[in-house]
N, C-alpha and C positions, 0 to 999 in steps of 0.2 A: 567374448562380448558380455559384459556385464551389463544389469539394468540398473540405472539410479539416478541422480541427481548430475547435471556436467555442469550448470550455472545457476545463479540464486542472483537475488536481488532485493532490499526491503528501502520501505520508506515513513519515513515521520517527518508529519508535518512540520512546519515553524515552528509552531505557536506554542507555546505551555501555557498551561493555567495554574499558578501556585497553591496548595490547598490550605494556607493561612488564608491564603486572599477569599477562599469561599469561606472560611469561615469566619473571615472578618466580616464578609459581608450580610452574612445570616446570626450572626452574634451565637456561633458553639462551635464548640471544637474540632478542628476537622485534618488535623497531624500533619506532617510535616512531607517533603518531598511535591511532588509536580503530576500535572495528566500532561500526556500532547492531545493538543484542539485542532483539529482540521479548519481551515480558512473560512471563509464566508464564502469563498468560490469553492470549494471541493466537495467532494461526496466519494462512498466506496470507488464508483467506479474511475474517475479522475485516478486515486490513490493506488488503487488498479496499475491504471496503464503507467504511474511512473517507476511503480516497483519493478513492473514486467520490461519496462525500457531499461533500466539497470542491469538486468539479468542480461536480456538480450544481449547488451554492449559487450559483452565478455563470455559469450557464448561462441560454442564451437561452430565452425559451418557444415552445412549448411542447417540455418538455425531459424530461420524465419519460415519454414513451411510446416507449424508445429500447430497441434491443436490445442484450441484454450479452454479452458476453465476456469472458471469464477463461481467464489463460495463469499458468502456472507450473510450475516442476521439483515441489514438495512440495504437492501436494493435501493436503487435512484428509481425502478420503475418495475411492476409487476406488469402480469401478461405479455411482456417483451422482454427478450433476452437482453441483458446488459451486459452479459462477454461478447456480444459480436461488438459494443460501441469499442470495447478493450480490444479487441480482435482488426480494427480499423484505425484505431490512432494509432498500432503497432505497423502500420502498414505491411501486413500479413497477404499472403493472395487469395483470392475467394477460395480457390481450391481447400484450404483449412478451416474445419467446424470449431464453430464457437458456443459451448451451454455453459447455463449457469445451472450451480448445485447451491440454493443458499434457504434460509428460513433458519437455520440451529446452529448453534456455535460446532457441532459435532459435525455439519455439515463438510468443515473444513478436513478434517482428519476423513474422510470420507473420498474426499479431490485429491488429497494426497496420495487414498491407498490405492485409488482408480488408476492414478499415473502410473505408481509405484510395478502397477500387473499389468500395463495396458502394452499393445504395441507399437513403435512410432515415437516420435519426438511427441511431450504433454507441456503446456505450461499453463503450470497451477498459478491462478492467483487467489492469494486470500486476502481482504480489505474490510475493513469492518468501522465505525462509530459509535461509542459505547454513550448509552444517554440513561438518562433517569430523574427523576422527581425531584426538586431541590431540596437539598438537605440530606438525601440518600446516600448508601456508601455506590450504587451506582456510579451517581455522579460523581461523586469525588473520587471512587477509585478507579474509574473507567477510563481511557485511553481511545487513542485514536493514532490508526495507522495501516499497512500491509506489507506483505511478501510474497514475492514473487522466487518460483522455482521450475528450472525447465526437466525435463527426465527425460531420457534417449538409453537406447542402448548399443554402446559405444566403447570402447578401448579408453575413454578419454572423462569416464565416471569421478569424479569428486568424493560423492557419498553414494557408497552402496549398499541399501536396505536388505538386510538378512532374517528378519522377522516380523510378523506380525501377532498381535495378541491383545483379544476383545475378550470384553465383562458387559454384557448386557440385561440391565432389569427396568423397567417401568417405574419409577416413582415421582410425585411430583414435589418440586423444590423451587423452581423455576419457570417461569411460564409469562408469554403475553398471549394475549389476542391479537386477530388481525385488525388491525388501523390504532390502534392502539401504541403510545410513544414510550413507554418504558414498562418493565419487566416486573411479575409481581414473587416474590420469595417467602418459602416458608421458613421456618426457625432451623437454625444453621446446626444446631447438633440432629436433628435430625436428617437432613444432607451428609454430614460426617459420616454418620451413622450407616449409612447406604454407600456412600463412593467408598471406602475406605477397603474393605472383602473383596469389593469390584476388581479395586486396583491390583490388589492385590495376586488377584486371578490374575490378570491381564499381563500383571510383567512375570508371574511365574513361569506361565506359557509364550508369553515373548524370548525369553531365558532358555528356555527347553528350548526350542526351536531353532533359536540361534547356538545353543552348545556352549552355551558362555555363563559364568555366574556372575553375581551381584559384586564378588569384589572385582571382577576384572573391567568394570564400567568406569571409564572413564570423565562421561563426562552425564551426569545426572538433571534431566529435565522434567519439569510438574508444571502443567500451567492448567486452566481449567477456571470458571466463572462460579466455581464455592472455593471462596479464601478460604474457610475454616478449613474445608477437605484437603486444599492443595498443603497448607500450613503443613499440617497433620503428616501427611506424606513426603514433603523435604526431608523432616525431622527425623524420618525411620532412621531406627541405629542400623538398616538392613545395606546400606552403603555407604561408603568411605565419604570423611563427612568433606575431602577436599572435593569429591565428587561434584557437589551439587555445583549446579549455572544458576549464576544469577537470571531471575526473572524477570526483570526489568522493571518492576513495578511500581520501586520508588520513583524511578526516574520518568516513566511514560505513560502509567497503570495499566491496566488490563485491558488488549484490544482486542477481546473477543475471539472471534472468526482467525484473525487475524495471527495471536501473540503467539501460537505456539512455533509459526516460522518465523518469527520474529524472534523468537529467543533460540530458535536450531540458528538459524544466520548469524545472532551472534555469538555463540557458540563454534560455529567453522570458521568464522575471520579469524580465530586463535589456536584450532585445535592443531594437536600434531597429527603428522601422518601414521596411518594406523589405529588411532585411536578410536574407541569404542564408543558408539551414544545409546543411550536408553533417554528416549522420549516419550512421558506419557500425559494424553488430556484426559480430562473428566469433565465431560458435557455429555448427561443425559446415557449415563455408562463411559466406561474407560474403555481408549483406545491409547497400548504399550506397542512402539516399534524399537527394535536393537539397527544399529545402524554403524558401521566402518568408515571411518574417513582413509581414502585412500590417498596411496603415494603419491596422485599429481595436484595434491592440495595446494603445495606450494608455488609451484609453478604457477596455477590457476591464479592465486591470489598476488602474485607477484603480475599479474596480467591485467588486475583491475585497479581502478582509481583510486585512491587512497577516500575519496569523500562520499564510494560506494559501502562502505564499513559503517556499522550500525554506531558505531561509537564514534564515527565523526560525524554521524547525522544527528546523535544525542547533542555532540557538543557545539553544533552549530545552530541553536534552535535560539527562539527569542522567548525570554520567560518571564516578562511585565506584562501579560494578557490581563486585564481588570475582568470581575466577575458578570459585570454589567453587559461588556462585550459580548462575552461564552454564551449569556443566554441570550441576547441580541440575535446573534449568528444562528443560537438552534432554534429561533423561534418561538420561543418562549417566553421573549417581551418584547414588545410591538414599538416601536416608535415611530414620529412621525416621519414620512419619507420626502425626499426634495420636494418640491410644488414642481416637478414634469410630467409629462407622458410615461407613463410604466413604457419599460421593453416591448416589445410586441414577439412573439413567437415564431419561432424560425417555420418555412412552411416547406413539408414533406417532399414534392416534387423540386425545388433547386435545392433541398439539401442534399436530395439522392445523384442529382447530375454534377455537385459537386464534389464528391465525398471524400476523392481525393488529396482534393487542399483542405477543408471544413474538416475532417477528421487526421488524418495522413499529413497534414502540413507539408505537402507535396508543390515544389516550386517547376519553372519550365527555364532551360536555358537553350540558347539560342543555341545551333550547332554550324550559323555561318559565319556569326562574329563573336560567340560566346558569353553575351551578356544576357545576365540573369533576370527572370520575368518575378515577381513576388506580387499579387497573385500570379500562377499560371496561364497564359496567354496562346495565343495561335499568332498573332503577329508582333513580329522584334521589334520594340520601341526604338532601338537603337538607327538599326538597316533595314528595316522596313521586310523582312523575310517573312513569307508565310509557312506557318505548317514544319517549319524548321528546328521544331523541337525533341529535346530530350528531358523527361523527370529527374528531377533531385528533390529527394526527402532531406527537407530541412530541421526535421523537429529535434535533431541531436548538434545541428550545428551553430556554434555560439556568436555573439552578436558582441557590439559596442553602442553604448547609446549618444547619438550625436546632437539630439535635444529633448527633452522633455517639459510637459507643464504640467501644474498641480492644478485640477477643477474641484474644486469644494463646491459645486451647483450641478455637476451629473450626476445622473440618477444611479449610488451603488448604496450597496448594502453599510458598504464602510468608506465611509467617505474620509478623507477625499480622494478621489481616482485622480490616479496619478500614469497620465500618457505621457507615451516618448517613440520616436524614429529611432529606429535600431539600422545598424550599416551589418549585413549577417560577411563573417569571414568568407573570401572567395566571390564575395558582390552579392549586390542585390540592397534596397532601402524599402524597410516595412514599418509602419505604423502602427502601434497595439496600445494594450493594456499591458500594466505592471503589477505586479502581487508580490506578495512577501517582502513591502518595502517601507521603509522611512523615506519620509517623503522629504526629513530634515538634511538627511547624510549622503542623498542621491548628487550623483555629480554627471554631468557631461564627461566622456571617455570613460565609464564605469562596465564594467565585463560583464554581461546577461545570457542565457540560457532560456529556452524555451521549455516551458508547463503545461498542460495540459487541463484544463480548468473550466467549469460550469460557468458562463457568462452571467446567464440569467437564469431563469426557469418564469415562466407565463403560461396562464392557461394548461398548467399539467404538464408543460413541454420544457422539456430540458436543454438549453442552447450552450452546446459545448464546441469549444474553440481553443486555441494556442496564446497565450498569453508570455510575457518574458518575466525572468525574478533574476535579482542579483545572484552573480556567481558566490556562494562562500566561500573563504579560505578553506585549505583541507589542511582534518586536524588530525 
């Protein structure tokens, strides 16, 4: 029985943001390639539970009685846990703990190495939003996304972690306060200057401990929130220069919390069996781990969806975001909102008695005549049976939309909301909201999928719910 890695899963958003487009908009230069922009409905922990649904899907059994973790710089909410909301839209049993590890980017490597030692099924989620001042290389280079990784140990390990190896010193380069919306930096050769020895420690004794040296690493990773430093460190002549993984960061920039499983996941959607990873972060010190991809790689991966692959999430993204948008969404510029009623805030007592369907998108079917309840019911619309039910978690099963309208007068963020009646496969007719859509290209009969998304937020309170997005094609 080995310990490591049996399923992964990562997620990016829709959206891009071009970075001509930001510096069209600020009149300077701001280079070429893309961020992904989380929605106007999402937040870490949304990004959270779709990564961790991903993973799930293709996870060994028994897989859902696993404990979660959640890491991240931008919580949706302090003094409360926000791995139990991930912990409940996974429809998980109470019997499994849910904590969060977040506040540092280094918090993630952190969750990872907890799993990596712990006993028991772990799943790690890492989810993050990178934000900053306009005009910043924050902004522009910062990214938004997560990844999801479960750890067991099991005859049926994927990736099996064979070392570990930390460089830890105190210096400051990077730093916010609390309530405070973006990060403040000192002068990047001095950062250099400091990670660079660190790392260095770090994958020497990664290397020792694994028995393995520098040329036999197959597949070479550096992520970490000092460019110069990461720069610095691909470029060592100390490994084979085929070595190095791409880091994704033209295409999605830097997610924080999040990128270093974001660039290991894409890194095992290709690697061969056998192969060797050397992963290292630099946040706040270097954490180097050596890592094996094992013989049931392929298998594994011939098991999952072809549109679970970081590169068909890359290529199915939409990348006309306007600048005006981004910071619309991050709040950063205020406009004016419908002439309605704001939301009102969801209240604690029928959120808790419903939690089921409200988080869990858990349906009830009938088990006299089989017809399906969406919400959950005690009495069959159909035959009139009481009490005659059975749950089904509907939040994986896919819908068809049988009508839809476009409201440019309710009250969203991004207007115009665009609702529609979905008929879910197997029965059942529900009524939602749609996201991640053109509201031009939408048709009657079109394939949707169920998301997981921030309705509103009022009064401090976060109202999350189920919402559908079009299916992509997979690329």
């Amino acid at each position: 029985m080995k310990r490591g890695i049996v399923a992964y899963g990562t997620y990016l958003p829709y959206w891009r943001l071009a970075r001509p487009a930001i510096g069209a908009a600020l009149g300077m230069p701001a280079g070429g390639g893309s961020r992904s922009v989380a929605g106007y409905d999402e937040d870490t922990t949304t990004m959270a539970v779709e990564a961790a649904r991903v993973a799930l899907a293709s996870a060994p059994q028994p897989s859902r009685s696993c404990e979660v973790v959640f890491s991240t710089t931008d919580p949706a909410y302090l003094d409360k846990a926000n791995a139990v909301a991930v912990h409940d839209a996974l429809g998980l049993p109470r019997s499994a703990p849910a904590f969060d590890m977040i506040g540092s980017v280094s918090s993630g490597s952190a969750a990872l190495r907890y799993a990596g030692r712990a006993d028991g099924p772990v799943l790690v989620a890492l989810s993050d939003m990178r934000n900053g001042m306009g005009g910043s290389s924050d902004e522009r280079d910062g990214g938004d996304g997560a990844a999801a990784f479960l750890f067991d140990s099991t005859s049926q390990v994927v990736v099996e972690f064979l070392s570990f190896g930390s460089a830890t010193s105190e210096f400051l380069d990077r730093w916010r306060l609390p309530g405070e919306a973006s990060s403040h930096l000192w002068e990047e050769r001095f950062g250099e200057h400091e990670y660079i020895p660190l790392a260095e420690q770090a994958m020497a004794d990664a290397l020792k401990q694994a028995g393995v040296t520098s040329a036999e690493i197959d597949h070479f990773i550096v992520t970490g929130v000092h460019t110069r430093a990461v720069r610095a460190l691909q470029h060592s002549s100390r490994f084979p220069a085929h070595a190095l993984a791409d880091d994704l960061t033209k295409a999605i920039g830097n997610t924080g919390t999040a990128h270093q499983g974001l660039v290991l996941a894409s890194v095992l959607d290709s690697a061969a069996p056998g192969a060797l990873v050397l992963a290292v972060s630099l946040a706040d010190g270097v954490e180097a781990t050596v890592l094996r991809v094992s013989e049931q790689i392929d298998d594994y991966r011939n098991s999952r969806s072809a549109r679970a692959t970081v590169a068909s999430q890359l290529g199915s993204a939409k990348g006309d975001l306007s600048y005006m948008t981004f910071i619309t969404w991050r709040e950063r510029f205020h406009r004016e909102p419908p002439r309605r009623p704001e939301p009102t805030p969801p209240a604690s007592p029928p959120s808790a008695r419903h939690d089921p369907w409200k988080f869990a998108f858990t349906a009830s079917r009938c088990t006299a005549c089989g017809t399906r309840l969406i919400p959950p019911g005690r009495v069959c619309i159909n035959c009139g049976a009481v009490d005659h039910m059975q749950s089904e978690r509907l939040a994986d099963v896919p819908a068809t939309v049988a009508t839809f309208t476009i409201d440019r007068l309710a009250f969203t963020p991004s207007p115009p909301m665009v609702v529609a009646v979905v008929d879910f496969d197997g029965g059942g007719r529900f009524r939602c909201e749609l996201t991640d859509v053109d509201p031009d290209s939408l048709c009657i009969g079109d394939r949707v999928e169920m998301t997981f998304r921030k309705v509103s937020t009022s009064q401090a309170i976060h109202n999350y719910f189920w919402k559908a997005k079009p299916i992509r094609k997979e690329a």
